[in-house]
N, C-alpha and C positions, 0 to 999 in steps of 0.2 A: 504494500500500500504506500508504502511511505518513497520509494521508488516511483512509482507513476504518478506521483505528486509531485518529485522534484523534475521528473519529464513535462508535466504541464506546463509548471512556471516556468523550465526554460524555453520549452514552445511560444509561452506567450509572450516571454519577456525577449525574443529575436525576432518576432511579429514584425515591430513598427522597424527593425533594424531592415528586412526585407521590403518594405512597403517603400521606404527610401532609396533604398538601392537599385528598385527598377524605375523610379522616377528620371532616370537617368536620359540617352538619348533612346527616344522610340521608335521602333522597326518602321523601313522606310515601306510605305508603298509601293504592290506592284505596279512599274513603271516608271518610280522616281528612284531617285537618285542624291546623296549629301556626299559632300565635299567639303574639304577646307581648304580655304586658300589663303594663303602667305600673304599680308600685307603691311608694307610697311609706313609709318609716318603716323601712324595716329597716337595719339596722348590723352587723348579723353572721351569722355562718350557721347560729346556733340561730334568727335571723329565717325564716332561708332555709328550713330545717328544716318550721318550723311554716305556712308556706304551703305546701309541699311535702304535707306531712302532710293541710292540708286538701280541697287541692283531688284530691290522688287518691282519696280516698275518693269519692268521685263518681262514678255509674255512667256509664262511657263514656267517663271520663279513661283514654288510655293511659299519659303518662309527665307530669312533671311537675317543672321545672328549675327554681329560683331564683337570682339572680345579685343578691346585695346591691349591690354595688359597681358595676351599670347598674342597677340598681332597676328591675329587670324580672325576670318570672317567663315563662319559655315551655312554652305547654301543645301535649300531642299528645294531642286526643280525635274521639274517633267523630262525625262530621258529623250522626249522624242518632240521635243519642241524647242529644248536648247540646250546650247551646252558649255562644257566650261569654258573654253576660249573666247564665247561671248561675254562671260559673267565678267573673266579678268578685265578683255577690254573695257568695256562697260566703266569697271572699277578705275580702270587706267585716266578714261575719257572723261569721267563727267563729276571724279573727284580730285583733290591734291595730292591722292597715295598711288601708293606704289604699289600692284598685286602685281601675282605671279602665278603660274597654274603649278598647281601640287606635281612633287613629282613624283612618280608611278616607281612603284616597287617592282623589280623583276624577281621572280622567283627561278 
């Protein structure tokens, strides 16, 4: 008895530890696509902002996250509506940083 009592409370008490940890990044849908891409020059989150601003406006970008402080931006867009070399330019063109397309691991 006293056994499957100290199994409950640690079931329960890894509960919320679990709840957090899939809060994480969620499975992309089929047909899209995230990415991170390298960008450099931003210092704050009106940097972050104006990448943000740019690249959604882009048909086919679903979301679009800045992180100044890794100096990367992660995009969630449609595979088959655009792709990263637009996103970079985009980022290139119509702000003051500097992106780059991630580069591809070979295996």
């Amino acid at each position: 008895m006293r056994k499957a009592a100290l199994i409950c409370v640690a079931v329960l008490l890894s509960a919320p530890l679990v709840a957090v940890a899939s809060q994480g990044q969620a499975a992309v849908p089929a047909g899209q696509a995230r990415v991170e891409i390298p960008i450099t020059g931003m210092t704050c989150g009106d940097c972050c902002t104006k990448v943000e601003t740019a690249v959604k406006t882009l048909a086919g970008v679903v979301d679009a996250k800045a992180d100044y402080k890794k100096g990367v931006a992660t995009i969630t867009y449609k595979e088959d509506q655009i792709g990263v070399e637009k996103i970079v330019a985009t980022i290139n063109e119509k702000t003051s940083f500097k992106a780059k397309a991630p580069e591809t691991k070979k295996t």
